[in-house]
N, C-alpha and C positions, 0 to 999 in steps of 0.2 A: 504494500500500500504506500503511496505515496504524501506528500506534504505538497498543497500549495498554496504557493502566496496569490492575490488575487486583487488587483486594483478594477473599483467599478464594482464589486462584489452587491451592492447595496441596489446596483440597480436594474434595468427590467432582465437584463441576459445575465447578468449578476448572480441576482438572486435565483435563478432555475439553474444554473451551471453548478451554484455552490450545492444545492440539494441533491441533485442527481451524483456529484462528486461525493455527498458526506453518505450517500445510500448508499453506493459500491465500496465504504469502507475508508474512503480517502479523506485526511483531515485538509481544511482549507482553513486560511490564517488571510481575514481581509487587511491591504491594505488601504489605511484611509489618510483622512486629510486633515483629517480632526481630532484635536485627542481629548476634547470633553463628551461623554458617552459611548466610548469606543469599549469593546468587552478585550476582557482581558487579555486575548489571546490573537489583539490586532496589532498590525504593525504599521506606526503613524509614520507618514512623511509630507515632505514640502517640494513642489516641485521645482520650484527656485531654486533651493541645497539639494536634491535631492533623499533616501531615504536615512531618515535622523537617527536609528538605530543600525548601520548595515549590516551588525554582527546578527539579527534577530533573523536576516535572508542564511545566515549559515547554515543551520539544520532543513533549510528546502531545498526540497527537490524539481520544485517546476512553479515558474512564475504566467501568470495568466490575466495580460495586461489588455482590461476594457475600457477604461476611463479616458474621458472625453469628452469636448461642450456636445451638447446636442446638434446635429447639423439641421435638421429639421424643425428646430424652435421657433423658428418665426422670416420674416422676411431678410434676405442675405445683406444688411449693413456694412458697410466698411469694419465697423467696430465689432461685429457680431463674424465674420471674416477671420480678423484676424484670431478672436478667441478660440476658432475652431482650429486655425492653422496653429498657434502656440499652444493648445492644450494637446495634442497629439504628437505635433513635432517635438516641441521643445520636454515635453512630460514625457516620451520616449526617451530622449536623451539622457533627460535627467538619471533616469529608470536603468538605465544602462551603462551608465558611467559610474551609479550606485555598485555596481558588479564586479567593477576595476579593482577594487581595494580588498575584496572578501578571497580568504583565502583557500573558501571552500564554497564555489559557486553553486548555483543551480542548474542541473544539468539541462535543461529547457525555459526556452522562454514562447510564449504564445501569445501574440499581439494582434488585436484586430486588426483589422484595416475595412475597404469595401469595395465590391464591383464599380464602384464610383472612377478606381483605378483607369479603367478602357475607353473612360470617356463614351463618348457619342459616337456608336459604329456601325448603325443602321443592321443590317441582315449577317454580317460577319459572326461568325462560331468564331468563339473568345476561350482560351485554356488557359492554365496558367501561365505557358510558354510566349503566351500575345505578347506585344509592344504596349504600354503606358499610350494613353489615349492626351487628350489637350482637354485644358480647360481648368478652371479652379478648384472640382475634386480629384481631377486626376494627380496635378500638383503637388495637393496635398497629401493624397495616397503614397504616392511615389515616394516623397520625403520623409512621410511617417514612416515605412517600408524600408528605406534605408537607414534610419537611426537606431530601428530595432535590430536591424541586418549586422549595426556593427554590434553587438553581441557573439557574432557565430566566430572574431576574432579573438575573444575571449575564452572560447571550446565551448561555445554553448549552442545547444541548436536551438536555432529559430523556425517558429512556425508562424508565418504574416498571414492570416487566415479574410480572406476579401468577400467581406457576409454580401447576399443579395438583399433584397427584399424581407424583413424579417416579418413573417406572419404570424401575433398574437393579441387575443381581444386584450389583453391588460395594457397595450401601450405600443406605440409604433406605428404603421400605416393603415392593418388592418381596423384596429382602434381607432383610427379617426374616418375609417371608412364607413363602418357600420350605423353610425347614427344619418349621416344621410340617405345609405341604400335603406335603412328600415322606415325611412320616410316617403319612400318610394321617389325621390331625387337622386339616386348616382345616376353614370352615366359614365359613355367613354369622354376618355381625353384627349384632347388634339385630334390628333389622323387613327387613333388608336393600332397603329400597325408597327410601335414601337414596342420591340421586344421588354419584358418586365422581366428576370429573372430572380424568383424568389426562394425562401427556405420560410418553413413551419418552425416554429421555435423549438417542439420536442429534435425536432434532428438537427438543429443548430448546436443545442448545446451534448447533443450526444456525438456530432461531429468533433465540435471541443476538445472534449473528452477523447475522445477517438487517439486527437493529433497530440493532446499531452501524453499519452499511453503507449504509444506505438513511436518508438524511438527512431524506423526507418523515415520516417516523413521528416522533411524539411523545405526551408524558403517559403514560396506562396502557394494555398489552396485557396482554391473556389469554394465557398460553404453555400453554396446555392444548391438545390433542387435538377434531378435531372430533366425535370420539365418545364421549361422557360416559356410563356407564351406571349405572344402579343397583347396589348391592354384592353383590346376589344374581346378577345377570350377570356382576358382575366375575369375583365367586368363582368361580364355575361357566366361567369362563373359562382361569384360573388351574388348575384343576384339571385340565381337559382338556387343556390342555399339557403339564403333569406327568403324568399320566393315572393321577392321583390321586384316591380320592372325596374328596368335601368335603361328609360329612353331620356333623358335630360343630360345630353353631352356637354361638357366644356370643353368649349375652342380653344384652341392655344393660344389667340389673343387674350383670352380670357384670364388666362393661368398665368400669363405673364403678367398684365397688369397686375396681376391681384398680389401675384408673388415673385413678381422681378426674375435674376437670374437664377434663382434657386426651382423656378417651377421649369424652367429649361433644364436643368441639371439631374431633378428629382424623378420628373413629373413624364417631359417630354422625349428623353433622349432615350434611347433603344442599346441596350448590351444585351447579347446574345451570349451568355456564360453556360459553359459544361462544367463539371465537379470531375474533371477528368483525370487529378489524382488522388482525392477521396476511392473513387470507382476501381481505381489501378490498386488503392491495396487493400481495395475488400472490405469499405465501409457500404453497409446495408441500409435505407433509407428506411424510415417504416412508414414515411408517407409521403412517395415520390411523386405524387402525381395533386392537381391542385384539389378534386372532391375529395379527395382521402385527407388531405390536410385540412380544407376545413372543416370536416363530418370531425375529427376530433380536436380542433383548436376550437371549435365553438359548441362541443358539446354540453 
């Protein structure tokens, strides 16, 4: 059984990664940012100094790094930008430079990242193997990606894990989808022929898990779904579970004005991802397809 430390623990992928981790046996030791209410057995740090005890990472065995602004919080501001770019670049860093001094490291590090990496690629099949796409999440991907990367020059393996779509009613897109389809207002967006490649939260954090576990994996996975589909299937997907119409489209004029470059980025743009080295070593999906994820994400 293993130890890990776990930044982000607290929150939506957080908290389902740590349960399924401490159910198979494995102790997890959140790291937090706070040290008023933290339980005993947290390990506080600063991103600025990075983390304030490093002898506490000695006795772990795998670090499991989620934290990060929300990218999805609100309209993309300059100021709201950069937070997202410094809390993942720079809290990478920090995070990993934490590892330099310890003289008994963690054999793994596991760093999100997001298919946000490929940018805008219309109908292309995207692997882990693709080229970094343009544009201000691929950017930031990239560089999150590389600050965790310098880890693996320490002998630690890295795993930069590039989530899709995260599908669950407690928070994230399917959650702010559901109260409009149950009022019988969704609808597609834009041209809806933009590829959506998604992941159901039970197989996200059991891919997680997977990549902490299995010591042959490294670099970048896809933790997406092997069934990516266009937005007009999704929707039409979505709706028949709720058994909801979904004829009230938003046009992409729409989605921009309302949400600037973040609804191009989020909302509009088409990646076409495979899980094509999850698949290669024999991770088993339990709801690879999009009715089987919602029949139990929304049961």
């Amino acid at each position: 059984m293993l130890t890990v430390a776990m930044t982000g623990a607290s929150g939506l992928v957080g908290t389902e990664l740590s349960a399924l981790l401490k159910s198979t046996g494995h102790t997890v030791l959140p790291i937090t940012r706070k040290s008023s209410g933290s339980t005993g057995n947290a390990i506080v740090w600063d991103p600025a100094r990075g983390v304030l005890n490093p002898r506490q990472l000695e006795s772990v065995n795998a670090i499991v790094h989620l934290a990060g602004e929300n990218i999805a919080a609100g309209r993309w501001t300059a100021a709201l930008k950069e937070r997202i770019r410094k809390s993942r670049v720079e809290g990478t860093r920090a995070l990993v430079q934490s590892l330099a001094g310890l003289q008994h490291r963690p054999q793994t590090l596991v760093c999100a990242s997001a298919i946000g990496y490929y940018g805008d690629r219309g109908d292309e099949v995207l692997t882990e193997s693709s080229a970094a796409g343009s544009g201000f999440l691929a950017e930031v991907c990239s560089a999150w990606e590389s600050e965790a990367m310098a880890a693996a020059a320490l002998g630690v393996r890295v795993v930069c894990m590039r989530f899709g779509v995260v599908l669950s009613p407690k928070g994230g897109a399917l959650a702010k989808m559901l109260l409009p389809f149950k009022l019988g207002v969704g609808g597609v967006i834009g041209s809806g022929k933009q590829h959506w490649s998604w992941i159901g939260m039970n197989d996200l954090v059991r891919a997680i898990a997977f990549c902490v576990e299995n010591e042959n994996i490294r670099g970048p996975v896809n933790a997406v779904s092997p069934q990516a589909l266009n937005n007009y299937d999704f929707t039409k997907a979505v709706g028949a579970r709720l058994h909801r119409p979904t004829v009230f489209p938003m046009p992409a004029f729409v989605a921009k004005l309302v949400l600037g470059e973040m609804a191009e980025a989020l909302l509009l743009s088409s990646a076409r991802v495979i899980p094509e080295k999850l698949q290669a070593h024999g991770f088993q999906f339990a709801q690879p397809d999009l009715k089987s994820c919602l029949e139990h994400e929304l049961k």
